[in-house]
Gaussian input, Z-matrix of N, CA and C with variables (Angstrom, degrees):
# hf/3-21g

backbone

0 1
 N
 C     1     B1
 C     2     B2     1     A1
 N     3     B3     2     A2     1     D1
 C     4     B4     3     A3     2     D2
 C     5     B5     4     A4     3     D3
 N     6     B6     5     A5     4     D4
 C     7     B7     6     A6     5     D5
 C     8     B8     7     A7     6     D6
 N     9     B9     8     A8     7     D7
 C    10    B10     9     A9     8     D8
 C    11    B11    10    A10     9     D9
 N    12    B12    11    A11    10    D10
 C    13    B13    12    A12    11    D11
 C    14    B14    13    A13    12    D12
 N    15    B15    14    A14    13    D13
 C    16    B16    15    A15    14    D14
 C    17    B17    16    A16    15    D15
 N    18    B18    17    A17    16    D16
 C    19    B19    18    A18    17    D17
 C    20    B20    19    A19    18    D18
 N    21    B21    20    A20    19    D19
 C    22    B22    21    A21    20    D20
 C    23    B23    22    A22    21    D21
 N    24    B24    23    A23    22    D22
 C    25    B25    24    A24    23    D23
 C    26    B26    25    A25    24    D24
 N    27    B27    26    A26    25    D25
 C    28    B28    27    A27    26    D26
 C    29    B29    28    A28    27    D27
 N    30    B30    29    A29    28    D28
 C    31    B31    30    A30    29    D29
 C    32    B32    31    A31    30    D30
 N    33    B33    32    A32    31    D31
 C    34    B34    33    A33    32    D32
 C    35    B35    34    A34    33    D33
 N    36    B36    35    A35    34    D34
 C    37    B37    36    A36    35    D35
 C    38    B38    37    A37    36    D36
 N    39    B39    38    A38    37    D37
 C    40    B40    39    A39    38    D38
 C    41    B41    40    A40    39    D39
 N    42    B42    41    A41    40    D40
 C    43    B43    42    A42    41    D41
 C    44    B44    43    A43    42    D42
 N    45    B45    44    A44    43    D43
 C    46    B46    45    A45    44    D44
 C    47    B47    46    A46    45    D45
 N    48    B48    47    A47    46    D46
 C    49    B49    48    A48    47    D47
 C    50    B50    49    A49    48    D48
 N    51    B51    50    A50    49    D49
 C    52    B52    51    A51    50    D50
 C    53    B53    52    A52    51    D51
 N    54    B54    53    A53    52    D52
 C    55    B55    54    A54    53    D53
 C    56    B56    55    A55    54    D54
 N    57    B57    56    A56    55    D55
 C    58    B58    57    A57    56    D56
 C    59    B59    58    A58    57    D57
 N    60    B60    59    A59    58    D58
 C    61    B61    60    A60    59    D59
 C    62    B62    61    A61    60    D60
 N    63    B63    62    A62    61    D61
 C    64    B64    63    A63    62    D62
 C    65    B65    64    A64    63    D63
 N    66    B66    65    A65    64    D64
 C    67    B67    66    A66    65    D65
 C    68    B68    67    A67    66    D66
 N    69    B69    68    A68    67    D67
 C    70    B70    69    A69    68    D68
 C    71    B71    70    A70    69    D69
 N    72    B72    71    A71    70    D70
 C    73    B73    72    A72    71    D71
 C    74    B74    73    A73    72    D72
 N    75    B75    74    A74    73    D73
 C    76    B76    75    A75    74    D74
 C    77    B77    76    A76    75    D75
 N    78    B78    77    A77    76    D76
 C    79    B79    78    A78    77    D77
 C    80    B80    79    A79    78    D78
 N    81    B81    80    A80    79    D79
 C    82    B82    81    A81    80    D80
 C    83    B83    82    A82    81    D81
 N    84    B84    83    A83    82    D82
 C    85    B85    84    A84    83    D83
 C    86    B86    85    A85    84    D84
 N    87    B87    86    A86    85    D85
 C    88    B88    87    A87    86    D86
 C    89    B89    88    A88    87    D87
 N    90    B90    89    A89    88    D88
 C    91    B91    90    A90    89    D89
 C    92    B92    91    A91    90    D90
 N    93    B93    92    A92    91    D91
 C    94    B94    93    A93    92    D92
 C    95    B95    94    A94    93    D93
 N    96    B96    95    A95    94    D94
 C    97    B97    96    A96    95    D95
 C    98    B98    97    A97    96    D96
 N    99    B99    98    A98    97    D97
 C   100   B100    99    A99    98    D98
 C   101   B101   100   A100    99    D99
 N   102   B102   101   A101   100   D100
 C   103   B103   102   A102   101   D101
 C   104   B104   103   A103   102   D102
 N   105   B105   104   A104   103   D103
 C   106   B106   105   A105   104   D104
 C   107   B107   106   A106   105   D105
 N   108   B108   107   A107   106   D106
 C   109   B109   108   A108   107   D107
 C   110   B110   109   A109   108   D108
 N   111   B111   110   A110   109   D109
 C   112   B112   111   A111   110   D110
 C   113   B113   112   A112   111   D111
 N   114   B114   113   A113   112   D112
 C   115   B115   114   A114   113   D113
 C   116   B116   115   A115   114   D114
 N   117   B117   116   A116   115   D115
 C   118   B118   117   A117   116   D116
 C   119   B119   118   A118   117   D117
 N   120   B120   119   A119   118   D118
 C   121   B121   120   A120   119   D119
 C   122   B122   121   A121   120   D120
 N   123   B123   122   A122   121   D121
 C   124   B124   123   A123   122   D122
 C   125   B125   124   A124   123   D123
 N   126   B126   125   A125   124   D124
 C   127   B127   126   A126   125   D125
 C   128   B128   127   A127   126   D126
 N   129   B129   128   A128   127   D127
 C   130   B130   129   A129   128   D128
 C   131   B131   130   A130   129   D129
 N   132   B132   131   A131   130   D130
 C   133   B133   132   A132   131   D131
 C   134   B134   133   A133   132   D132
 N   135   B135   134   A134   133   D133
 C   136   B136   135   A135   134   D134
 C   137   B137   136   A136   135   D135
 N   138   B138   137   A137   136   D136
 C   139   B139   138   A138   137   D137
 C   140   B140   139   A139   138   D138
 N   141   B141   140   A140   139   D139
 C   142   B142   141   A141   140   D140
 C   143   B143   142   A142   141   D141
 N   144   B144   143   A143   142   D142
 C   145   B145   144   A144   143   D143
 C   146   B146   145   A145   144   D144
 N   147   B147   146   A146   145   D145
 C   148   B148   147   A147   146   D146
 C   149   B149   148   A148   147   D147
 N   150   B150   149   A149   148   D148
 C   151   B151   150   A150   149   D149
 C   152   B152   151   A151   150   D150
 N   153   B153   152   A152   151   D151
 C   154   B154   153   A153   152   D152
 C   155   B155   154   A154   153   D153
 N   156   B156   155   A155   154   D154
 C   157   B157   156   A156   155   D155
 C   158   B158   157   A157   156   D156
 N   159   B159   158   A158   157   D157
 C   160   B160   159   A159   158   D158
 C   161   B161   160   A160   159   D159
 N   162   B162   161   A161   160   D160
 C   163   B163   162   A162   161   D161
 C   164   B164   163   A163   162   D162
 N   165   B165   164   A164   163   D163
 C   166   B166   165   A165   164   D164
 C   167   B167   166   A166   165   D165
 N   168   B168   167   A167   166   D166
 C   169   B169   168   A168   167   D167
 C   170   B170   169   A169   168   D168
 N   171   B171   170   A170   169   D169
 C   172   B172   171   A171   170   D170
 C   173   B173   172   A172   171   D171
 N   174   B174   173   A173   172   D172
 C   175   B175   174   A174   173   D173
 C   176   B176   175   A175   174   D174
 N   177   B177   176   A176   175   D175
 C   178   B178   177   A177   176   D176
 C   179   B179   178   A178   177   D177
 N   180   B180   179   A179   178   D178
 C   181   B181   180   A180   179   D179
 C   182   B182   181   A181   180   D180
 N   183   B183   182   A182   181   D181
 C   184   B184   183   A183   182   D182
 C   185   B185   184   A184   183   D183
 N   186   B186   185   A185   184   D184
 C   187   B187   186   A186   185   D185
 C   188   B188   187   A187   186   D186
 N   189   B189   188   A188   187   D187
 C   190   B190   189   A189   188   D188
 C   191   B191   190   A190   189   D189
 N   192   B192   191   A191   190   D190
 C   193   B193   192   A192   191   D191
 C   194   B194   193   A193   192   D192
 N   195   B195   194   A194   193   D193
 C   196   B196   195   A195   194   D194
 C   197   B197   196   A196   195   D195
 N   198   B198   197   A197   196   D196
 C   199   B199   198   A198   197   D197
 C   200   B200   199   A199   198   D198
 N   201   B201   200   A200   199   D199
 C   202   B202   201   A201   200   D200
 C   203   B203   202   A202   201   D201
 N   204   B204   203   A203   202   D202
 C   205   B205   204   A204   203   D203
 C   206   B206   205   A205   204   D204
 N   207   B207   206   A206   205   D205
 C   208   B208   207   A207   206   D206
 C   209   B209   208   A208   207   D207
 N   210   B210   209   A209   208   D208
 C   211   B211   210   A210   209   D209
 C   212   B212   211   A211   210   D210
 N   213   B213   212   A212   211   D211
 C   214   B214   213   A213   212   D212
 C   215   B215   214   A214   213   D213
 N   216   B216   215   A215   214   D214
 C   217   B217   216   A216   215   D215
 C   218   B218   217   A217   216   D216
 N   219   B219   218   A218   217   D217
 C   220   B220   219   A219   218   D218
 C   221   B221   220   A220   219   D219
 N   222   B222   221   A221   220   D220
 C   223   B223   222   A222   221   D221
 C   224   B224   223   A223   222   D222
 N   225   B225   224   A224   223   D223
 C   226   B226   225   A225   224   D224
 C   227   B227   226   A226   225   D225
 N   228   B228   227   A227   226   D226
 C   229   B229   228   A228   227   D227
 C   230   B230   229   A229   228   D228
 N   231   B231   230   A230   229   D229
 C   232   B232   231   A231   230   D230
 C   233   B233   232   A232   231   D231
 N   234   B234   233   A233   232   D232
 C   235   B235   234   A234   233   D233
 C   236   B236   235   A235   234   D234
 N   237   B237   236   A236   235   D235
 C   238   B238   237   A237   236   D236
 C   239   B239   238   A238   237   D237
 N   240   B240   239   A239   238   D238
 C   241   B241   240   A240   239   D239
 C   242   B242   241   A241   240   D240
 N   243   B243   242   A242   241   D241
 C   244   B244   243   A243   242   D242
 C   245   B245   244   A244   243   D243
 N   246   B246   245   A245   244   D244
 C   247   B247   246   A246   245   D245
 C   248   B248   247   A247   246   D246
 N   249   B249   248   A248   247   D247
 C   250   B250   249   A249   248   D248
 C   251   B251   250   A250   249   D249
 N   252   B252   251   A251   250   D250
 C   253   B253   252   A252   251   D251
 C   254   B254   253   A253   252   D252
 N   255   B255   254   A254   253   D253
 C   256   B256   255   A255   254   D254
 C   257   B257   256   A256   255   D255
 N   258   B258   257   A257   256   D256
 C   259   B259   258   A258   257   D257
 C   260   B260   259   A259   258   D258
 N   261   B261   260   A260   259   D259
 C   262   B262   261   A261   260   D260
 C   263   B263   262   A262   261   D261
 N   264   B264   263   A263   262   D262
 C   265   B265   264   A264   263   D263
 C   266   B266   265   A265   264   D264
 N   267   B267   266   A266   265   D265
 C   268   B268   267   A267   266   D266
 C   269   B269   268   A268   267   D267
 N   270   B270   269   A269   268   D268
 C   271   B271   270   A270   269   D269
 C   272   B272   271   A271   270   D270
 N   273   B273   272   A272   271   D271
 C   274   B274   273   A273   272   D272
 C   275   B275   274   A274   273   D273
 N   276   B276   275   A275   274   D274
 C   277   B277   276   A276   275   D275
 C   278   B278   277   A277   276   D276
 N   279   B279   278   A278   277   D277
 C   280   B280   279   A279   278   D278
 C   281   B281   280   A280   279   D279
 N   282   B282   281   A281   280   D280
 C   283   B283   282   A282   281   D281
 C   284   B284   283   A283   282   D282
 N   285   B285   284   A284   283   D283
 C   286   B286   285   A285   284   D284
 C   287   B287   286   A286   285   D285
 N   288   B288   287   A287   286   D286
 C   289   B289   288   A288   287   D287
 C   290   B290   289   A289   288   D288
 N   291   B291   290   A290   289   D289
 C   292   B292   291   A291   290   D290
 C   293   B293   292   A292   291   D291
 N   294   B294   293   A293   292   D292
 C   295   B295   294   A294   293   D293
 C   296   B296   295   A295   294   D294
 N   297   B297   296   A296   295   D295
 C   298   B298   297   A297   296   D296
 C   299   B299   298   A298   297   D297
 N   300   B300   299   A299   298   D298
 C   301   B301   300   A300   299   D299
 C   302   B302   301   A301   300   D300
 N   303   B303   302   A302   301   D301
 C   304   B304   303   A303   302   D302
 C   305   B305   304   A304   303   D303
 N   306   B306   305   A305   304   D304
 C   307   B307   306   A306   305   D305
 C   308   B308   307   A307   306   D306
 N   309   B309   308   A308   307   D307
 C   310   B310   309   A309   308   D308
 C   311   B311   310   A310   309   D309
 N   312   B312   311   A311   310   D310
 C   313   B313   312   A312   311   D311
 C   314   B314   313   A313   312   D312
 N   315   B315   314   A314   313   D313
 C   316   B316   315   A315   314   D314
 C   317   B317   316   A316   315   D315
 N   318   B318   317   A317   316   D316
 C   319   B319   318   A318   317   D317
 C   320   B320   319   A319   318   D318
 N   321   B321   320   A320   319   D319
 C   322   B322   321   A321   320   D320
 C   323   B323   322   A322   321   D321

   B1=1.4580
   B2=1.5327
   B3=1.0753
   B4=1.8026
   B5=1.5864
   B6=1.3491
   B7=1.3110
   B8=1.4937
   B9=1.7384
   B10=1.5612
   B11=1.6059
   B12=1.0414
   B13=0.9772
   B14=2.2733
   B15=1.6483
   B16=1.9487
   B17=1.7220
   B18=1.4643
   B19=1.6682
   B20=1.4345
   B21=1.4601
   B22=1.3279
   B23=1.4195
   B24=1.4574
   B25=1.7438
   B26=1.2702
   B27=1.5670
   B28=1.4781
   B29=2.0785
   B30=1.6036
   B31=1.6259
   B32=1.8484
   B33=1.1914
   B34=1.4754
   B35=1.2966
   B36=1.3560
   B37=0.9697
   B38=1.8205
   B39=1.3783
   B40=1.0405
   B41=1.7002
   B42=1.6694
   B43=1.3712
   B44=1.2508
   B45=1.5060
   B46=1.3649
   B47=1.2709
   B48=2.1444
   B49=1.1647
   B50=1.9408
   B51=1.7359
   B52=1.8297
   B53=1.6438
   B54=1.2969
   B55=1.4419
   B56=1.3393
   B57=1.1755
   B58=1.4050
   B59=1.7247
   B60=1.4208
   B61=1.3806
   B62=1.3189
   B63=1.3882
   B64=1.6616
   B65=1.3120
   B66=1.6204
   B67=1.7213
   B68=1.4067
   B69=1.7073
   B70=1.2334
   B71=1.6161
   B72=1.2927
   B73=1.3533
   B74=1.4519
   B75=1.4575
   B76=1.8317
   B77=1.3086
   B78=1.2829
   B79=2.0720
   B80=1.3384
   B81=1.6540
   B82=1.2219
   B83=2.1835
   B84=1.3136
   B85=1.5833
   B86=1.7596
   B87=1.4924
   B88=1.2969
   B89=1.3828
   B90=1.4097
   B91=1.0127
   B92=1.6647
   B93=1.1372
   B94=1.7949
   B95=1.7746
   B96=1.7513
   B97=1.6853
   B98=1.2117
   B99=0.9192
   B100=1.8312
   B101=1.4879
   B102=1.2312
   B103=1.3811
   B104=1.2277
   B105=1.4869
   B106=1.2957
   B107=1.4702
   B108=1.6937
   B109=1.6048
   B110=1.6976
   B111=1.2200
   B112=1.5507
   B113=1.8288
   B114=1.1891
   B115=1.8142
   B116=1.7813
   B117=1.3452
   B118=1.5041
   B119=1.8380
   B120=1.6347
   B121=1.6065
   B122=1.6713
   B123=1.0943
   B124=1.6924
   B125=1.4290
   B126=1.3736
   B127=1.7722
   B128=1.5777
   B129=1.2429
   B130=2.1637
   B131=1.0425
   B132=1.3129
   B133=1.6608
   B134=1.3902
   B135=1.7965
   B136=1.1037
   B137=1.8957
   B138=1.2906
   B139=1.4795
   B140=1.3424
   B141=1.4445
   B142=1.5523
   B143=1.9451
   B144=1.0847
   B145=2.1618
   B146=1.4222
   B147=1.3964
   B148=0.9906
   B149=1.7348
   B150=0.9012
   B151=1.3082
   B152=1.9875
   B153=1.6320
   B154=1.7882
   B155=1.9037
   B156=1.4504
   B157=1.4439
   B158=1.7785
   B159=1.6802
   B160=1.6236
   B161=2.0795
   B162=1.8308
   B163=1.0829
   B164=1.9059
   B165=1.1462
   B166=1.0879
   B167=1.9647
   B168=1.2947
   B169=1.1711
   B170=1.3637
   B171=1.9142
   B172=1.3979
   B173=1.8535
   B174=0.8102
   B175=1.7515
   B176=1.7556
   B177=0.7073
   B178=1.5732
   B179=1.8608
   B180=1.5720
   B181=1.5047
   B182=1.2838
   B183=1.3341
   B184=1.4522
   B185=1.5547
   B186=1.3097
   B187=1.1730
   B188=1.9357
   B189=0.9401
   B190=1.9373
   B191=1.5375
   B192=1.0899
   B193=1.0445
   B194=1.4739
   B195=1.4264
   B196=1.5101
   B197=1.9390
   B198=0.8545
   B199=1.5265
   B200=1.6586
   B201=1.4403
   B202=1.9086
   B203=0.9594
   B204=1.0878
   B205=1.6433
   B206=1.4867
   B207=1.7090
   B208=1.3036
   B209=1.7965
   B210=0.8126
   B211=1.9839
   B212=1.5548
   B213=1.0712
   B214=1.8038
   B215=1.5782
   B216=1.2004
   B217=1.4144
   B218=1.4207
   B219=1.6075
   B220=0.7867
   B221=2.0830
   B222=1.4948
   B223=1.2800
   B224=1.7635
   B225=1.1860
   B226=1.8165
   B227=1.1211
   B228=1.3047
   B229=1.5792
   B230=1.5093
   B231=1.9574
   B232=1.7643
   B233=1.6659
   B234=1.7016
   B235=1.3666
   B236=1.5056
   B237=0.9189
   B238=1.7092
   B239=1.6295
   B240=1.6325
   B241=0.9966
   B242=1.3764
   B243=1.3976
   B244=1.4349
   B245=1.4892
   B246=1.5337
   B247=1.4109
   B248=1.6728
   B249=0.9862
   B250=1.0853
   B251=2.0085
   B252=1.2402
   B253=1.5277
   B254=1.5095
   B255=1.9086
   B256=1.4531
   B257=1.8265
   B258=0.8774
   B259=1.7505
   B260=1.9729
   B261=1.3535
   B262=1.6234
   B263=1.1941
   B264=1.2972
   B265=2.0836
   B266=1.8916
   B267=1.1300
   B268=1.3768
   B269=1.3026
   B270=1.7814
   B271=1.7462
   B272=1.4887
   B273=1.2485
   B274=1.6503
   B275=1.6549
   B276=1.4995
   B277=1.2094
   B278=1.5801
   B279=1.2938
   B280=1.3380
   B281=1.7437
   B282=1.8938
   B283=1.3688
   B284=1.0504
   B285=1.2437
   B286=1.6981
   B287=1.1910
   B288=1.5157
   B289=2.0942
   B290=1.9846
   B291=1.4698
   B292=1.3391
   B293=1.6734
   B294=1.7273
   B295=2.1068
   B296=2.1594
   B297=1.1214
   B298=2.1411
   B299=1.4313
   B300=1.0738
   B301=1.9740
   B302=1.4142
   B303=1.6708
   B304=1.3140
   B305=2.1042
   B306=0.8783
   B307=1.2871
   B308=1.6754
   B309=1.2925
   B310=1.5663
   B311=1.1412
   B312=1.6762
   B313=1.2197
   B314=1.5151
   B315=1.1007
   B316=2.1060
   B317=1.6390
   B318=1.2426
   B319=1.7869
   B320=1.4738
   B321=0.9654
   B322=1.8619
   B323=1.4225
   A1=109.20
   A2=109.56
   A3=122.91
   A4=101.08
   A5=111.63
   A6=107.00
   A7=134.93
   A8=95.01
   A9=110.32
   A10=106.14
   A11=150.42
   A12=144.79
   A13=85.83
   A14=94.69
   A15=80.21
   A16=103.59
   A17=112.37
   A18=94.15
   A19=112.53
   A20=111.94
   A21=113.50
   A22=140.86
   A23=106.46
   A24=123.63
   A25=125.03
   A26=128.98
   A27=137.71
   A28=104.82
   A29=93.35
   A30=113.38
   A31=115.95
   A32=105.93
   A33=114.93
   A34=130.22
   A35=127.51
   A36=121.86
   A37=96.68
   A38=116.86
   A39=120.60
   A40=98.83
   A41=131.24
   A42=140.36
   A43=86.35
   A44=143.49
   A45=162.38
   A46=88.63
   A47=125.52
   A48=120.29
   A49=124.89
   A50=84.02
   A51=91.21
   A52=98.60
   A53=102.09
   A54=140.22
   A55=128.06
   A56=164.15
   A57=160.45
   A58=103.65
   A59=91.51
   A60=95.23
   A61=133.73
   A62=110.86
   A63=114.81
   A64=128.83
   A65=103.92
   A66=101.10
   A67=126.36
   A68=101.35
   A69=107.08
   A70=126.18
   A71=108.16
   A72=118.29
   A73=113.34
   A74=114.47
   A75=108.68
   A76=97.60
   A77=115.27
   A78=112.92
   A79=124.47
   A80=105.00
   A81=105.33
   A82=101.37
   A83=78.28
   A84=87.51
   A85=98.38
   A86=119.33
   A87=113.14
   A88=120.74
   A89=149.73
   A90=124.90
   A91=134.75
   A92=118.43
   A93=115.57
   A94=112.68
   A95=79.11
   A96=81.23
   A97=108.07
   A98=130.09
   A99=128.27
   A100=85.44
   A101=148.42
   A102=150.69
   A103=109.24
   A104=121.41
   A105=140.87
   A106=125.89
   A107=82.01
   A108=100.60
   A109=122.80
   A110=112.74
   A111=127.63
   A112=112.92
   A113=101.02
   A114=125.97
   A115=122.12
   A116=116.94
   A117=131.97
   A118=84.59
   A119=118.25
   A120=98.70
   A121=85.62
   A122=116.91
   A123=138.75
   A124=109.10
   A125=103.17
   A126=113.40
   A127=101.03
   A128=100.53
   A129=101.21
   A130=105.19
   A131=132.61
   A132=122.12
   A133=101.66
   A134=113.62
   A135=111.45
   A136=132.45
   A137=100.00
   A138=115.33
   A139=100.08
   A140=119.53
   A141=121.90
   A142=118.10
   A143=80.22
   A144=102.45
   A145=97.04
   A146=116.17
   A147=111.50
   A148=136.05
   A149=108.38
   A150=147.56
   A151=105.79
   A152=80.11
   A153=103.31
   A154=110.27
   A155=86.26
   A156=107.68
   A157=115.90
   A158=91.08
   A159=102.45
   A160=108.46
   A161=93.72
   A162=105.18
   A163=99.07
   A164=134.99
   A165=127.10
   A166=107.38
   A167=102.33
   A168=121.98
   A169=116.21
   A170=107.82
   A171=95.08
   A172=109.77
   A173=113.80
   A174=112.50
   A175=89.59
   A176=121.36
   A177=109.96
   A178=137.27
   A179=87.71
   A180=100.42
   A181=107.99
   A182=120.61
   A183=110.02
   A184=118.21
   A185=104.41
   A186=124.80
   A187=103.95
   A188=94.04
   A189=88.67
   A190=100.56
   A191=116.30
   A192=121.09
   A193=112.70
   A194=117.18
   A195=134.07
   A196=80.09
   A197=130.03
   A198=124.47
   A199=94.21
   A200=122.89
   A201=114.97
   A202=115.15
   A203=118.20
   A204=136.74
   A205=98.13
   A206=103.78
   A207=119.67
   A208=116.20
   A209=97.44
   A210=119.88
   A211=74.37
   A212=134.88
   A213=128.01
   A214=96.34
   A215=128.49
   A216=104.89
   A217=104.52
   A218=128.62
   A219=140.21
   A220=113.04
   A221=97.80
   A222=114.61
   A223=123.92
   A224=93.89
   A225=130.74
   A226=87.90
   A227=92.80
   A228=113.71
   A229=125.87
   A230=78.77
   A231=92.25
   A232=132.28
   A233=85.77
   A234=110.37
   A235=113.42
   A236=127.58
   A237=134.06
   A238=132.11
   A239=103.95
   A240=134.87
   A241=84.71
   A242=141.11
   A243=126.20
   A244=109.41
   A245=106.04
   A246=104.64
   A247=108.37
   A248=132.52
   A249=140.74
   A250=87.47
   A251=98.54
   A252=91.07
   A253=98.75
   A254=108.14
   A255=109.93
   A256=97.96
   A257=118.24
   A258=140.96
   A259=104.44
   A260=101.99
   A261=119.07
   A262=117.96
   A263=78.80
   A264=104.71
   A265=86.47
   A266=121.14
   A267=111.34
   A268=124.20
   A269=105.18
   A270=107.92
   A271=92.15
   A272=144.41
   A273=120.99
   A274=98.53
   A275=113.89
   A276=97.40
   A277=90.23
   A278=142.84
   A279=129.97
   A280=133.09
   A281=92.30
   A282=106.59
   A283=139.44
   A284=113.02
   A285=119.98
   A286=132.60
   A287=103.00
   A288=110.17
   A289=111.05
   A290=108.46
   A291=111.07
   A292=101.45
   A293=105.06
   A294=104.55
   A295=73.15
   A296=111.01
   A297=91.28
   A298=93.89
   A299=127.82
   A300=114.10
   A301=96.37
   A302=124.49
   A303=127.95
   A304=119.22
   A305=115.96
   A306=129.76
   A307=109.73
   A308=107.61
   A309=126.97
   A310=123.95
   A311=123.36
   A312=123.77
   A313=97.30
   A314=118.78
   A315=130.31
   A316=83.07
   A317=135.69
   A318=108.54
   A319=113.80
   A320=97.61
   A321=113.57
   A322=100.48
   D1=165.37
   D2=-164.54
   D3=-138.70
   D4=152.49
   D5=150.40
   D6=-109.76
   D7=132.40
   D8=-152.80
   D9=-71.68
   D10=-10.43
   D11=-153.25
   D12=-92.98
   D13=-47.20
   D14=-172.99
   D15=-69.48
   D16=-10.27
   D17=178.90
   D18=-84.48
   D19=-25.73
   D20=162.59
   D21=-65.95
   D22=-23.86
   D23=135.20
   D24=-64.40
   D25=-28.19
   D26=176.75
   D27=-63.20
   D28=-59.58
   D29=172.60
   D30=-41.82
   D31=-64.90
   D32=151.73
   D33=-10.82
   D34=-45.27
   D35=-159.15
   D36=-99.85
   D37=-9.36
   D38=-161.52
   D39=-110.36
   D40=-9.26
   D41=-156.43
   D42=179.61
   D43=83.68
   D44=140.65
   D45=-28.67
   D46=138.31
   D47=152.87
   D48=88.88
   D49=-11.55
   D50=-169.14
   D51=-48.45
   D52=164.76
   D53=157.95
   D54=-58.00
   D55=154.26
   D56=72.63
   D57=39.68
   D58=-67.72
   D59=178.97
   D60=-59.39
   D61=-52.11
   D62=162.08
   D63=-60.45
   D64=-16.68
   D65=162.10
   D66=-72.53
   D67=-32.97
   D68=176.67
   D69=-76.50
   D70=-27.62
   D71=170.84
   D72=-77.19
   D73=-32.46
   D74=170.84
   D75=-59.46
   D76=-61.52
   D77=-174.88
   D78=-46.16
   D79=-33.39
   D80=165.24
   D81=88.05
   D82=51.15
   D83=-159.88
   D84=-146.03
   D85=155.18
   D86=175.02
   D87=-77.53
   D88=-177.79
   D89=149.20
   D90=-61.28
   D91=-64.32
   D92=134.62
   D93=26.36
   D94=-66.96
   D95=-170.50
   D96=-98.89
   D97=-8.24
   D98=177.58
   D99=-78.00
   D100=-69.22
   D101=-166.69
   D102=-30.29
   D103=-61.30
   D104=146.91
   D105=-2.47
   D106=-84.49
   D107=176.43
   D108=-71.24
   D109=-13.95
   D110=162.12
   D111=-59.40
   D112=-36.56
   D113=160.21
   D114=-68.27
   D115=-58.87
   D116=-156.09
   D117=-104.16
   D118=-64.79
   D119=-165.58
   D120=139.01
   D121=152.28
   D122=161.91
   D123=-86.20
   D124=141.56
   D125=170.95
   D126=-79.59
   D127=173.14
   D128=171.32
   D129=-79.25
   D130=-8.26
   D131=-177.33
   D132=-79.47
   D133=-44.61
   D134=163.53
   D135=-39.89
   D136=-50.11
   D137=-174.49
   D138=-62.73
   D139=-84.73
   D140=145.35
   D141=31.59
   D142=-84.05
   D143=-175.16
   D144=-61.57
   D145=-47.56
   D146=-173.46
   D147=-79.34
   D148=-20.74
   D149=171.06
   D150=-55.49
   D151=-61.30
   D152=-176.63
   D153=-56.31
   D154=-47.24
   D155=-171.18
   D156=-41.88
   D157=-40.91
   D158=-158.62
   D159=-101.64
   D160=2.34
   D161=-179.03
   D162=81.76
   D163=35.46
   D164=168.91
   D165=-111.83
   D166=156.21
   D167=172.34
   D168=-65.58
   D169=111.32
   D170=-172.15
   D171=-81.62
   D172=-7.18
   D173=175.40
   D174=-79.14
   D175=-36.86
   D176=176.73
   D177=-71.41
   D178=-18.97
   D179=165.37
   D180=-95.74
   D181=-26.03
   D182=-176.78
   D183=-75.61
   D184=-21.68
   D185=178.24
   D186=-78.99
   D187=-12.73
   D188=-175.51
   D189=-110.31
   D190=7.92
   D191=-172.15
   D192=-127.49
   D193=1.19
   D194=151.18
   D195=80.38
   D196=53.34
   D197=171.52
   D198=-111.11
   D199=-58.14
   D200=157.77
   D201=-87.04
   D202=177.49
   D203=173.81
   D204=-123.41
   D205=147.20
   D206=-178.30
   D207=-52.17
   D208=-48.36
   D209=172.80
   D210=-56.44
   D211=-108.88
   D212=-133.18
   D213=-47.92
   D214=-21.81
   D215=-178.40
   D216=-81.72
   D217=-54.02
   D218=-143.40
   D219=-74.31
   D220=-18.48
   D221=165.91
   D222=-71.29
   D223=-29.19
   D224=170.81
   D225=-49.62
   D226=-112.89
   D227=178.22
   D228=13.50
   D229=-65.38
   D230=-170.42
   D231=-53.99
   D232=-55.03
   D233=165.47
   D234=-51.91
   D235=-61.53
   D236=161.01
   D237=-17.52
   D238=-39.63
   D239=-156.69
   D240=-111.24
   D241=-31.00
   D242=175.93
   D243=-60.79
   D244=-50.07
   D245=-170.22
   D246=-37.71
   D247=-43.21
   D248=-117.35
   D249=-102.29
   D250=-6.41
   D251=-172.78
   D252=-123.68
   D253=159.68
   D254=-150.54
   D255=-68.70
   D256=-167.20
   D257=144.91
   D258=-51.05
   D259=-72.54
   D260=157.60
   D261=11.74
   D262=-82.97
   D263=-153.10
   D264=-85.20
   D265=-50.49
   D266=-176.30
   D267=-38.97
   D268=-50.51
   D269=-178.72
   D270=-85.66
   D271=-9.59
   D272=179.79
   D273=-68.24
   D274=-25.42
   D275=-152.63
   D276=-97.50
   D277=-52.62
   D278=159.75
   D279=0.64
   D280=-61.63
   D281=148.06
   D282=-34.29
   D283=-59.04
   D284=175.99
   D285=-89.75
   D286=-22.63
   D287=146.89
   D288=-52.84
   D289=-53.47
   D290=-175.57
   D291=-50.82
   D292=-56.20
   D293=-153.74
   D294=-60.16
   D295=-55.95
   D296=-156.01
   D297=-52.35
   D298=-24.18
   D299=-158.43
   D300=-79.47
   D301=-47.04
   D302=174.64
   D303=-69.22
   D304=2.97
   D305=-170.42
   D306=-106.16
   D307=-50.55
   D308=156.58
   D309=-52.32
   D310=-30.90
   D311=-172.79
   D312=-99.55
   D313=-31.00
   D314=179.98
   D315=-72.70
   D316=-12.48
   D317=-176.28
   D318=-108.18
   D319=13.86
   D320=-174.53
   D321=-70.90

């Protein structure tokens, strides 16, 4: 659970002025239950929908909303972003961290 009142400041910035209603329909929730959950807190599926709804980044609300931490994304990412590069370029570059790491230590 989250608290809805900062996603409803998060939403804001993306739909200045929203409604009750448009929160509840971004969440994907009745009003009833947004009332509720304005009380108890939103799940991430909630945040999530909602997030999507207003065209915002849901790793980015969750993240403003202290549900990730910058490190868990940023480890994501990284790893993610390896795939994306050959065998190749990976050991060229290994290589050339090792010759500077060994070159640095020969200049001491």
């Amino acid at each position: 659970m989250t608290d809805p009142g900062n996603l409803v400041a998060y939403l804001r910035r993306y739909r200045p002025g929203m409604s009750r209603e448009e929160v509840a329909t971004a969440c994907g929730v009745s009003i009833a239950t947004l009332t509720r959950r304005l009380r108890e807190g939103l799940d991430t599926a909630e945040v999530i929908r909602a997030a999507r709804y207003f065209g915002a980044s849901p790793t980015e609300a969750l993240l403003e909303l202290g549900v990730l931490e910058v490190n868990d994304v940023r480890r994501h990412v990284a790893i993610e972003g390896l795939h994306a590069v050959s065998e190749t370029t990976l050991i060229s570059e290994l290589l050339r961290r090792t010759a500077d790491r060994n070159r640095a230590i020969h200049d001491r």
